[in-house]
N, C-alpha and C positions, 0 to 999 in steps of 0.2 A: 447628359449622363456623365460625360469624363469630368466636368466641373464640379458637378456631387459628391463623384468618387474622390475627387482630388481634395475636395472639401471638408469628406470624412476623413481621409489619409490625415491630413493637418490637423483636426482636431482633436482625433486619436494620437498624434506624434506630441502633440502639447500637450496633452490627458496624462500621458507617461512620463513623458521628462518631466513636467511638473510634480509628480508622484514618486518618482524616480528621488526628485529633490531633495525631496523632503525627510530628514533624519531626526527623528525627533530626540531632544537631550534632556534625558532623564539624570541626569548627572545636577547634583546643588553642592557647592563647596559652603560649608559653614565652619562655621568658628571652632575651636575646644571643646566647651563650655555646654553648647548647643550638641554637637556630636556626641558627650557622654551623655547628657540628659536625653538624646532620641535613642540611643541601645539601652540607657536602663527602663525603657516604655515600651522597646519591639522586644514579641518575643519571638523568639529562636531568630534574635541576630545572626545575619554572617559577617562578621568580623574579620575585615582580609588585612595583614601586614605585608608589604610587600617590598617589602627589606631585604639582605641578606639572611640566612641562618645565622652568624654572628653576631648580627645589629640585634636580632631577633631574641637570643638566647642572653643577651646581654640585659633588656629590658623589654618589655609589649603588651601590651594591652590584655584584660584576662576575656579568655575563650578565644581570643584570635589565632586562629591560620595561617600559616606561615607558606605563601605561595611570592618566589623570588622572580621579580619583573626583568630581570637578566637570563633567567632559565629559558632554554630553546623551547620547551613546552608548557612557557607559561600559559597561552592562549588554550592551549587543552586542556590545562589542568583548571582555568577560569571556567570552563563548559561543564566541568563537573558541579559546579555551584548551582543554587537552585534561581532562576532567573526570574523567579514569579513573588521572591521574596528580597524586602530591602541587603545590601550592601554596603558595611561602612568600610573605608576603603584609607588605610594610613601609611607612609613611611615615615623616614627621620625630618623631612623639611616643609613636602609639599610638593617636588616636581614629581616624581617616580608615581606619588602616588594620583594625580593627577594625569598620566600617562596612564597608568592602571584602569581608572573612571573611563576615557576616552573606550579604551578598549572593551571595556564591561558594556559601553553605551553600542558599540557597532554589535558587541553581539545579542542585544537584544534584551539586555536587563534594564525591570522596568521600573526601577529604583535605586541611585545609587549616589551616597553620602561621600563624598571627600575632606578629608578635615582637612584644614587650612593651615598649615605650617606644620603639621605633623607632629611627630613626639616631642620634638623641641618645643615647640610652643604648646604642647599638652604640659608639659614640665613647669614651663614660664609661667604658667596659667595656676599652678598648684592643684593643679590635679591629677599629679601621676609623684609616686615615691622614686627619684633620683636614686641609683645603683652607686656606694660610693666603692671608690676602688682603688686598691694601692697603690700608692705613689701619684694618686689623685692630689689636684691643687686644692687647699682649701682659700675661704675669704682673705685670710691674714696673707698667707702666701702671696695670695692677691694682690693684697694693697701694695706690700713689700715689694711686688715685681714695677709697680708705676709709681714707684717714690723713688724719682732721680732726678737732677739735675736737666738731663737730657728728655726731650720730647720720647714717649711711648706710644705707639702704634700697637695695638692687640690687634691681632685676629683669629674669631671664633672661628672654627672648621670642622670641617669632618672628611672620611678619605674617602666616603661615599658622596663626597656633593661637587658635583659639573662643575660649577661657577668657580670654588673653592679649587680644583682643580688646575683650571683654566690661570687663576691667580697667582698660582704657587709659584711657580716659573723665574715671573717678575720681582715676585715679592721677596725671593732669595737672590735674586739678586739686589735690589734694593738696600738688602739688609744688610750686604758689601760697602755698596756706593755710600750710604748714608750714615753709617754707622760712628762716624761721630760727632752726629746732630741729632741720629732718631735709633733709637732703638725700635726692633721689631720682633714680636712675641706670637707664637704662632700655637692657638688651644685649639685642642681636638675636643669637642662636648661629648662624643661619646665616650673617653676616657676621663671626663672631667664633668660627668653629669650633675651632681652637686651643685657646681659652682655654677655651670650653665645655668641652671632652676634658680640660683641665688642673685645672679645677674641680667635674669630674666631676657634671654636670647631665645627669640621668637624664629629667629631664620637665618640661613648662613649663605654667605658669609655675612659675619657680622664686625664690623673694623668699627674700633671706638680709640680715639688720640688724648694721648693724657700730655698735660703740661705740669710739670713740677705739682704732680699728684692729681691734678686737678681735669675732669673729661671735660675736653672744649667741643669735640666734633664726635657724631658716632653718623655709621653710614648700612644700613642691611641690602644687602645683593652684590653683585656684580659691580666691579670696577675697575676702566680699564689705565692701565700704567699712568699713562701721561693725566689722567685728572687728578690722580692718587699720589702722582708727584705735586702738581698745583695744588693738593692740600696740607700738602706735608709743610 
């Protein structure tokens, strides 16, 4: 009799933890491209930005919601969403909003779209209208800035992106040490959205090295000091 019971206890204790396990992810990250063409087919998208009010009011997607994944009540204000209908879920690069998904998946929504680099790469992609803005760089600006004698180092940025963050540090000082062998040029894409869309900056950070005009190396993500010196 005790080994029955003991045999049910175990069976029942694997039944649950097994059950327990199991989280299913409703969460699909897709491309641009794929993301517009699935909201103009669902109808009554919810469209979540999940930017600042700033990033948001700057440029965003139309019908999108503007719930900030930094707000203390973002996870309540996500409850208020309807869970039984899809979710397309975007910020400026791809992490944030990809944080957002995770969170929509634990509470229970049983559909939810993440676009894959966000409005930067909806922009790159040509299919979103670039906000141009004053004292915005244009192309020519551009070229003008990488025609020098000396090695250019760009980097694309934003004052919303971790990794961009994380960089900054080194990369000012860098811009001490090196400066004169390399110049270093540091673009904000949401003040420079135009240009971003025109040089097709899918993700940030995005660091591209010019030699007397000419790009020899471009590199997207995170990069830490000492490799970024070895490329230089």
């Amino acid at each position: 009799m005790k080994k029955a019971i003991i045999a049910f206890l175990c069976t029942a204790t694997i039944t649950f933890t097994s059950c327990k396990g199991q989280n299913k992810n409703s969460v699909e990250n897709i491309e641009p491209k794929v993301f517009a063409e699935k909201i103009s087919t669902t109808k009554n998208a919810q469209v979540l930005d999940v930017r600042t009010p700033e990033e948001y009011n700057s440029l965003h997607l139309d019908n999108a919601i503007n719930i900030n994944i930094n707000d203390s009540d973002f996870d309540k204000k996500l409850s208020q969403l309807d869970k039984n209908k899809p979710v397309f879920v975007y910020c400026l690069a791809g992490a944030r909003s990809a944080k957002a998904a995770a969170r929509l998946n634990e509470q229970g929504f049983t559909e939810i779209y993440n676009m894959n680099g966000g409005i930067t790469k909806w922009n790159a992609s040509g299919l979103g209208k670039a906000v141009k803005r004053e004292g915005a760089l244009t192309m020519a600006d551009y070229q003008k800035l990488v025609q020098t004698d000396k090695k250019v180092l760009i980097d694309f940025n934003a004052e919303w992106c971790g990794p961009c963050k994380k960089m900054a540090p080194f990369l000012a000082k860098m811009k001490e040490e090196l400066k004169n062998d390399v110049v270093i040029i540091q673009i904000d894409v949401d003040k420079n959205q135009e240009l971003a869309q025109e040089m097709k900056i899918e993700g940030l950070p995005t660091l591209i090295l010019y030699n007397k005009g000419k790009e020899v190396w471009k590199n997207l993500g995170y990069m830490s000091e000492t490799d970024l010196k070895a490329k230089l």
